[in-house]
N, C-alpha and C positions, 0 to 999 in steps of 0.2 A: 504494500500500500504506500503509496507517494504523492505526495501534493503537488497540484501544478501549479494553482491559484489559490490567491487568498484573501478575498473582498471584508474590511469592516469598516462599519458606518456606527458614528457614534460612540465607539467605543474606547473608554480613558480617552488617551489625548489625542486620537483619530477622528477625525471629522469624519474624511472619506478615502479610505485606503486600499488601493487596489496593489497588491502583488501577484502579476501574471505571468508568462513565460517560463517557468521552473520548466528544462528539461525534465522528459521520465527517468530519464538516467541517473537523474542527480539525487547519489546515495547519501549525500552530505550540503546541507543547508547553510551557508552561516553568516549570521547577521554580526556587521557590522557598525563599527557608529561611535560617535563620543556618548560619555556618560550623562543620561539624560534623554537619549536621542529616541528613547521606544522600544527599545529591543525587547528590554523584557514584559513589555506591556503585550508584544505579540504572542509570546506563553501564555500571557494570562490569557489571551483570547482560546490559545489552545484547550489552557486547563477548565476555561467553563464551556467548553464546546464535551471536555470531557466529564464534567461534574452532571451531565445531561443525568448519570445512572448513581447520583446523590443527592443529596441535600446540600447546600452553599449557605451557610451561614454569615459572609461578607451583606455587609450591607449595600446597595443597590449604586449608589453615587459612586463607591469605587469601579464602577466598570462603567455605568453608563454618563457619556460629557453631556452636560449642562441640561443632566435629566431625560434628554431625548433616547427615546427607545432605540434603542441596540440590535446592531445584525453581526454577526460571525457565520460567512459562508465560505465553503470550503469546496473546491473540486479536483478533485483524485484522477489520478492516470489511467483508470477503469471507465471515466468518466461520471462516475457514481458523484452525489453530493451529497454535501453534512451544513446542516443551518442551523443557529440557534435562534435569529431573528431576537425576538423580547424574552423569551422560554430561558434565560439564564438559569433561574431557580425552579426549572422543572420539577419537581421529585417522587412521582408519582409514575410508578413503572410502567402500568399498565397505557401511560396514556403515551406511550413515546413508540412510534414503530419500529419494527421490529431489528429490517436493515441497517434503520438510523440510528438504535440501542448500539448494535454490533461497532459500529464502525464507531462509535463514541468511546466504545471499553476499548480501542488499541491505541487511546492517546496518552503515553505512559512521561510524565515531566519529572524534572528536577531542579530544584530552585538550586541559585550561586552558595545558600548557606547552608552549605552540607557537612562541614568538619566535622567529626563528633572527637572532642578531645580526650577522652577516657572510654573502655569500654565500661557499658553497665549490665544487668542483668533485667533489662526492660522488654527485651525483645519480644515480640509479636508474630507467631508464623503465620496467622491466621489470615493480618491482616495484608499481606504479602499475597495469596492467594485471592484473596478479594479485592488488589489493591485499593486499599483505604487508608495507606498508610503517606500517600503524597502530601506536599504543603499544598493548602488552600490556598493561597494566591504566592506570588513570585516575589514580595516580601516577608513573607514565613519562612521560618528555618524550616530545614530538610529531615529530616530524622528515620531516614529508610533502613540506615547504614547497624542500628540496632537491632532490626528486626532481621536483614541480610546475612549478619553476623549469625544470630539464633538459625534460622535457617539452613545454613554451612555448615554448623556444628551438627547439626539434625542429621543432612543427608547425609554427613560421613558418620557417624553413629550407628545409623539405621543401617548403613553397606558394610558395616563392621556387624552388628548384633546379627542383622539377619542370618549369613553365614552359620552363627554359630547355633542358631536355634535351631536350622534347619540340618544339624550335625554335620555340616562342612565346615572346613577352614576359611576365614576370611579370604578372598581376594586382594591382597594387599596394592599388590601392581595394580590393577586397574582403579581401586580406590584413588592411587596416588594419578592415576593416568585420566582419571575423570574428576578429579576436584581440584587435585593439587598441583600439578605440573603446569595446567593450563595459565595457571596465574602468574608463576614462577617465571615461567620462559618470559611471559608478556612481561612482569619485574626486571626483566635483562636486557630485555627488545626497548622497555623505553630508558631506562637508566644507563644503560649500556654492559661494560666491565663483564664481570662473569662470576658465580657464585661466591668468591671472594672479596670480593667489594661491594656488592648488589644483596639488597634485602632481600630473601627468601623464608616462604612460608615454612615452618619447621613442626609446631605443634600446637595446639589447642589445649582447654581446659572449659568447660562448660560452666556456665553462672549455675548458680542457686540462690536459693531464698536468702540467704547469708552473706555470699560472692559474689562478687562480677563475674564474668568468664574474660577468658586471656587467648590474646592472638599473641603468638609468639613467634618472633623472624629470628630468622638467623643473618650475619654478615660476617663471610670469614669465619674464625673461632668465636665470635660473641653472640647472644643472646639475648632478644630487644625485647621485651614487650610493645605491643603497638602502641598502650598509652606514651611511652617515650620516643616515639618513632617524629622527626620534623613532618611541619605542615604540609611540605610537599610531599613527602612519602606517604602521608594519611590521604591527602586528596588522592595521589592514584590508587591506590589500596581501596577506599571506598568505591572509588568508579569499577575500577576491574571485580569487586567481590558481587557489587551489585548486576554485572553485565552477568556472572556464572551462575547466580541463584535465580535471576529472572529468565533466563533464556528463552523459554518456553515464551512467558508474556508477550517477549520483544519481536517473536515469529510475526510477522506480516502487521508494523503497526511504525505508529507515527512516535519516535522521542526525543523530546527535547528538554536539552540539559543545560542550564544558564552556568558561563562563565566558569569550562571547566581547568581551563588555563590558570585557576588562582593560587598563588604562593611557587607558582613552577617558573623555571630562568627559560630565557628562550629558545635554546637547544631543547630542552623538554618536552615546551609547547608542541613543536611537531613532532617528534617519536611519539608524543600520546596520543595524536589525533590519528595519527597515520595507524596505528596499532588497535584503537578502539573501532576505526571506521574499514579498515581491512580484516579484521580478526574479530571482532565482536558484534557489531553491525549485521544480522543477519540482511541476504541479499534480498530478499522483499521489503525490506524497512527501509524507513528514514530518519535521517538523525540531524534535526535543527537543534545549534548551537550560537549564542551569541557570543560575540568575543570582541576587543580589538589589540588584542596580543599580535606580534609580528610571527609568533612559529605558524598560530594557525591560520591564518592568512596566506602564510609563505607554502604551506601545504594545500592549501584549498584555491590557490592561484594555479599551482602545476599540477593538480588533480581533474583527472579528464570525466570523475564521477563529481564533483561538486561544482555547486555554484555561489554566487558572492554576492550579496543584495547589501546596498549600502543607503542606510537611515542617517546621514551625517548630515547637520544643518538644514533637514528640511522644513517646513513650515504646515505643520500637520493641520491645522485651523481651516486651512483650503484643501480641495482634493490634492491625491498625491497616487499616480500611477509611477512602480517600480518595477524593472526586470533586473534579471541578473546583470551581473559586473561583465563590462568585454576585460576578460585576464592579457590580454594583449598589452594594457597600459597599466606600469607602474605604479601610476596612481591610486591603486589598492590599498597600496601598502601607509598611506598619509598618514592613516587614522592612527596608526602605530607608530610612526614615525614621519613628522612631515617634512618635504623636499626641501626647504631651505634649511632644516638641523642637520639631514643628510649630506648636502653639499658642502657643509659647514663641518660637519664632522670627518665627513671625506678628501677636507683642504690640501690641495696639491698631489690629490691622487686622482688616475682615471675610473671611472665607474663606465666597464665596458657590459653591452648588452649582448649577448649572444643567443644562441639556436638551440632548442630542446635543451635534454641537460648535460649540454657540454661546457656549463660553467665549474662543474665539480673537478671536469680533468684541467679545464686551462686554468684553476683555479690552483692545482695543484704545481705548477710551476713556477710558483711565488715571482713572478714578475713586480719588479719593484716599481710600488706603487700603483696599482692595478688590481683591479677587483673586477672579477665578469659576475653577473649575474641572468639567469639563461630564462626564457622567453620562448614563446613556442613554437616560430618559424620564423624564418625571414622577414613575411612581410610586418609584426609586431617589433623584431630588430629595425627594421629600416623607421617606423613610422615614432618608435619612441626617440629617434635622433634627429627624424625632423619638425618633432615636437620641443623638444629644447637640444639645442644645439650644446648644454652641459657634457650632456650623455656623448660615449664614446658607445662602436658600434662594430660585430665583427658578424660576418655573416658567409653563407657557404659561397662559393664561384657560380655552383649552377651552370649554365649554357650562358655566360656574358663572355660580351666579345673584350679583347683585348681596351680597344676602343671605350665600348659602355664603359666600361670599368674605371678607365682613364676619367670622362669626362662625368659620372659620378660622383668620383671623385674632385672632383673640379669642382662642382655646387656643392656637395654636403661632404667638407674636409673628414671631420668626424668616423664617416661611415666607412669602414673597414673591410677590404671583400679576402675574400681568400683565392691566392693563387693557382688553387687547384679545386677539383669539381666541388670537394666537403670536406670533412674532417676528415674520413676516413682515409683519405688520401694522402693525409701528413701521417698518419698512423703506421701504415700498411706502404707508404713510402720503402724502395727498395733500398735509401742508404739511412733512412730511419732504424730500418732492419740491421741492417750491417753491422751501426753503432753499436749492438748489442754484444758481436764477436760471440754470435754462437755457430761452433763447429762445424755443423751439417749444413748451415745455411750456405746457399749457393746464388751468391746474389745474379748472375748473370742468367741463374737456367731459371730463375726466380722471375726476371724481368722478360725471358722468352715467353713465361707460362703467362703473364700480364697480356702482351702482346695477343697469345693463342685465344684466348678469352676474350679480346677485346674484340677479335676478326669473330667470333661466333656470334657477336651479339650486336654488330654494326648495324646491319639493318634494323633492326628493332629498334634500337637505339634512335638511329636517323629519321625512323619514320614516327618519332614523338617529340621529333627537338622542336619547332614549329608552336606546336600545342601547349608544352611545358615553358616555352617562351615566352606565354600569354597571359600570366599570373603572377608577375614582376609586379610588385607595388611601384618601384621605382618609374619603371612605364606607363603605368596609370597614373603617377603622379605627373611626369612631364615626358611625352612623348617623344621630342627631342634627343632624347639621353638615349633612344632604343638604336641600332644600325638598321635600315632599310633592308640588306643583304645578310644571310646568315654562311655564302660562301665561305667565310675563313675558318665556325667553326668545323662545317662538310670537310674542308681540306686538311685541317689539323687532323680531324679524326679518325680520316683516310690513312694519314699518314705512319707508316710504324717507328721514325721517330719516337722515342719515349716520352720526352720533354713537351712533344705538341701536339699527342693524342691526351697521356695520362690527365692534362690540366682539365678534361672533359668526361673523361671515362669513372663514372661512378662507382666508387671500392668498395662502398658500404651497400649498394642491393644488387650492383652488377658481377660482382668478383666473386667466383666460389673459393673459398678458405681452405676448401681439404687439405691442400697443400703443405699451410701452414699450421695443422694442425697438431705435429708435433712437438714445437717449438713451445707450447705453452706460452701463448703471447696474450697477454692480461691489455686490457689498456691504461692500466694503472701503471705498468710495466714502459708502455711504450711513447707515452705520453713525457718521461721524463730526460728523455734523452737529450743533449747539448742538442743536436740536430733540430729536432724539434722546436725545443726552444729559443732557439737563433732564428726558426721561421716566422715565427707566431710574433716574435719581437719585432723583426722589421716589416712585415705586413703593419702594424701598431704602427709603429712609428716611420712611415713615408709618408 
């Protein structure tokens, strides 16, 4: 189940708010915004669209503005819809249909005040199973994480006793394979390090009437209780403990978790989103999250399943239609950091914009005073350097003529193309290779095999160059900049020449690798070489 739309009228501080356009695909929602902007005003709308199957004890003027009856409607990627129109304080089961019941119980939320600093002995399974255990509105603390706890302790209890009642041996392994590991890895996956440095679940103690009950991690040879565990270790602990006890719930349903980025640095921020929305997120669901943290931002910009709806400075008093963010423009990222503390922070280095995620490899070859950060194709690198001319810009060759290239260069100094077709081609370079001085390589029968490859696949090649040459932001931007004639690149590519086919012949979909398969060539590996790095530097700098 996935939202595509999201209309409220009248609602807190919404006049009339239209959010439309949500791909179906977009497993991950996240609202953006300064503090104050509404974000979590749209939870609330979530949570009393899902209080449809309770009673609301909130008084009326917190959800409806200046008295005016209230609409919350909602349209799903089934096309199916959920309205609550004035019905906020519904509570009477019989009068709510039946379809409209169902799809009200998969709205599962969670308010930003979720910490629980101690464990107690208050827990509730019950209300876990009927969730009844959510805040009433998205200024109420959280308190699910008591009853999660209770919960957790239950199911591996009951996979311990059972065993034994039924005169078998417990199943240890799978006990640990189905409660315990799942958490632990995901402990490692966001924190990083490895059972030595990273909290891990170790053992349990169940409350009573008397006790608390005790979560107990291990790190290295120590011994933590959760109560002592920092605030950033309790917030993912709560999230992950709550993701493995609800599961079921979360099958095919809408959750939204305010502000789960709190007390985390911003390395964190993304290993948790990316971890909670890959690994815990079942694929039917969705998961709206407010934030204006730079990780999850920085993750839901290069994620091809979310989208980016930005409430910053709007003027909610008059209509307000939003769609998602274009991830093409930097400008995401303000609400987290805005462009002039950036540039100002960045004083006398270049901020280069590059292609997919090859900011992480040219990233890695610490060019002094340079930072790429990666974008998602060419035309987003060309369009954010000719949006400020700040930005520095490194983009793939593609089919540009010697020429283009030149007089590109000429109008937007900035923009940086690459001497050969893409990356791969600086990669999989035959004296790239060489710099490595491994044994078996043969750089010559290496550059024939180049060649052989290149002639099988000419004509297909040639008979897309035309097409593929039609999708140049550059040339849609000033037609000028394009050559009339594409003879030079037909003759180069004709040519077996190495030097004046290779700058055209694509190594990352065109070249088959088997060759090099023995050589164990990582691009981690390949990317560090002088070679390299002496290319990528004067491309930068001409």
């Amino acid at each position: 189940m996935r939202i595509t739309r999201l209309h409220l009228k009248n609602f807190k501080r919404f006049t009339d708010l239209t959010i439309e356009n949500i791909p179906e695909q977009a497993k991950l929602v996240l609202l953006i915004g300064s503090n104050g902007s509404g974000k979590s005003s749209i939870f609330d709308a979530f949570n009393s669209v899902a209080k449809l199957r309770a009673p609301v004890s909130m008084e009326p003027s917190y959800y409806l503005k200046n008295r005016i009856p209230s609409e919350v409607n909602i349209l799903f990627d089934d096309d199916s819809k959920l309205s609550s129109k004035e019905s906020i304080n519904v509570n009477v089961r019989e009068s709510i249909p039946e379809d409209v019941y169902k799809k009200s119980t998969k709205f599962i939320g969670r308010s930003s005040i979720r910490i629980v600093p101690r464990i107690s002995n208050r827990g509730n399974v019950t209300a876990i199973e009927k969730d009844t255990d959510g805040p009433q509105t998205f200024i109420d603390a959280d308190s699910r994480f008591d009853n999660d706890l209770s919960m957790y302790m239950q199911q591996i209890d009951n996979a311990l006793r059972e065993p034994v009642f039924s005169g078998r041996s417990a199943d240890t392994l799978k006990i640990f394979q189905d409660f315990i590991q799942p958490l632990n890895t995901s402990l490692i996956n966001i924190f990083g390090g490895d059972v030595t440095t990273t909290i891990q679940i170790a053992e349990f103690q169940n409350a009573t009437t008397q006790n608390n009950g005790k979560l107990i991690f291990k790190k290295g040879a120590s011994k933590i209780n959760y109560d002592l565990l920092s605030h950033g270790e309790k917030q993912i602990v709560i999230l992950l403990l709550n993701f493995i006890v609800r599961k079921e719930q979360y099958q095919d349903a809408i959750i939204f978790i305010d502000e789960m980025d709190c007390h985390l640095n911003t390395a964190l921020q993304s290993k948790l989103l990316e971890e909670i929305v890959n690994v815990w997120i079942p694929d039917d669901a969705q998961l709206w999250t407010a934030s204006h943290a730079l990780g999850f931002i920085d993750f839901a910009r290069k994620s091809d399943h979310a989208s980016i709806l930005d409430l910053d400075l709007l003027n909610f008093d008059v209509p307000q239609t939003i769609q998602p963010q274009s991830k093409d423009r930097l400008e995401v990222y303000e609400v987290a950091i805005p462009k002039t503390m950036l540039f100002d922070i960045l004083k006398g280095k270049r901020l280069v914009v590059c292609e997919n995620q090859n900011d992480e490899y040219f990233n890695l070859l610490q060019i002094q005073d340079t930072i790429f950060v990666g974008l998602k194709d060419s035309r987003d690198v060309f369009l954010n350097v000719k949006r400020d001319p700040r930005y520095h810009s490194l983009r793939d060759r593609d089919f540009l003529t010697d020429t283009e290239i030149d007089r590109i260069k000429g109008k937007y100094p900035n923009h940086h193309i690459l001497r050969y077709y893409d990356f791969e081609n600086y990669l999989y370079h035959p004296d790239n290779i060489a710099e490595l001085e491994i044994t078996e390589f043969n750089k010559e029968i290496y550059i024939k095999e180049i060649i052989r490859q290149k002639g099988e696949r000419i004509h297909y090649i040639l008979a897309t160059l035309a097409s593929s040459r039609q999708n140049y932001e550059e040339f849609k931007t000033d037609p000028k900049l394009k050559d009339k004639e594409i003879d030079t690149i037909i003759d180069d590519f004709k040519s077996d020449n190495f030097e004046r086919f290779y700058k055209y012949f694509d190594m990352k979909d065109q070249f088959n690798k088997s060759s090099l398969a023995p050589f164990n060539l990582s691009k981690e590996k390949l990317v560090q070489t002088s070679w390299f790095k002496q290319q990528i530097e004067n491309i930068l700098n001409s």
